[in-house]
LOMI-852369 format. One record per residue (C-alpha): residue number from 1; x negated, y negated, z. Coordinates in steps of 0.25 Angstrom, whole numbers, plus 5000, padded with zeros to 4 digits. Each point is the difference from the previous one (the first is absolute). Layout:
BEGIN
SITE     i     px     py     pz
SITE   NUM      X      Y      Z
...
***
This chain:
BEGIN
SITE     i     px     py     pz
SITE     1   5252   5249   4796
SITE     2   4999   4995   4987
SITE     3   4988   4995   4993
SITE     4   5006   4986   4999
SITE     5   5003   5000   5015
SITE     6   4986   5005   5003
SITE     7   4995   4988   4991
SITE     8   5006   4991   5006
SITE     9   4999   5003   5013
SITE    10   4986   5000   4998
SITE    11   4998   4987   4992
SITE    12   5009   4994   5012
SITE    13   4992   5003   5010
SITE    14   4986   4996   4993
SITE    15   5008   4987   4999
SITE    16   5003   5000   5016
SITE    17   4985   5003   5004
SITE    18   4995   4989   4990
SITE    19   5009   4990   5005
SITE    20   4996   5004   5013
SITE    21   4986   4999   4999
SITE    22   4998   4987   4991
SITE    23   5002   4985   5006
SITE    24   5008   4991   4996
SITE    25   4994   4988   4991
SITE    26   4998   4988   5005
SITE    27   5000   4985   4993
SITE    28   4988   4996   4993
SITE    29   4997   4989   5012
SITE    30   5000   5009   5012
SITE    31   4989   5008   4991
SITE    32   4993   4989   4998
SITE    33   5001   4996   5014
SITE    34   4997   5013   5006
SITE    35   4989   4999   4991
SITE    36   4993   4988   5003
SITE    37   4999   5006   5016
SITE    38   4995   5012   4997
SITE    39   4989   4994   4990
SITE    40   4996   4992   5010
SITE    41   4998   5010   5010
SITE    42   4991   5008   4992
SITE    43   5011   5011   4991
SITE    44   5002   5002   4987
SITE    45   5015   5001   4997
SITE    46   5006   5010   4990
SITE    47   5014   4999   5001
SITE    48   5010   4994   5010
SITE    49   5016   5004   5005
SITE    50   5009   5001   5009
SITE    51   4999   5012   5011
SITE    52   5010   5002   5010
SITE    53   5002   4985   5003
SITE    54   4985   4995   5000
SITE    55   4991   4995   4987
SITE    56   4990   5014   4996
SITE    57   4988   4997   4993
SITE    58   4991   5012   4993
SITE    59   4987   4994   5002
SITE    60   4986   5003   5000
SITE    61   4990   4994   5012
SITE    62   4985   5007   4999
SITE    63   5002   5010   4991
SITE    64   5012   5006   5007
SITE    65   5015   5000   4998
SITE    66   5009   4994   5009
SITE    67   5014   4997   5003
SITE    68   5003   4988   5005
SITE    69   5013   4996   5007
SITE    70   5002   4982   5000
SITE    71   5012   4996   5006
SITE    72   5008   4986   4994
SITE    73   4988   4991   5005
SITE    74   4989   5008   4993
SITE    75   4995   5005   5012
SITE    76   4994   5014   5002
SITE    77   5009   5009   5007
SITE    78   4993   5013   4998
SITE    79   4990   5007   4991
SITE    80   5000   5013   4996
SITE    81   4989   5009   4992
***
C-alpha cells in the first residue's frame, strides 16, 4: 500500500465511526419541546438529537449525567447514566 491509500483509508473510516457515533440534528422546535419536559421535570438540558429513531437529550439531573431517550410525545422512554 501506498501512503495515499493508507491515508485515505484511514481518513474514511475516522469518517465512518464519527458518522456512527453522532446523532442526527433535530429542528429548533422539537429542542425546544424536549426541552420544556425535561425542565420541568428537574434536568438540565445540554444538547438534543435524534438516536436511533427516538429524541436524546444530554442532560444533567442532581449533579449527574444522563441520557435521556423521549419518544414523539416528549415522554420518557428510557434514561441512561
Amino acid at each position: 500500500m501506498t501512503f495515499k491509500s493508507i491515508l485515505a483509508a484511514s481518513v474514511l473510516s475516522f469518517a465512518v465511526a464519527g458518522a456512527a457515533v453522532a446523532g442526527s440534528p433535530v429542528s429548533d422546535e422539537v429542542k425546544a419541546q424536549a426541552t420544556a419536559a425535561l425542565t420541568a421535570q428537574g434536568y438540565e438540558v445540554r444538547s438534543v438529537q435524534m438516536e436511533d429513531g427516538m429524541i436524546e437529550a444530554y442532560a444533567i439531573k442532581d449533579g449527574k449525567a444522563f441520557e435521556v431517550y423521549l419518544d414523539a410525545d416528549m415522554n420518557i422512554v428510557e434514561v441512561k447514566n
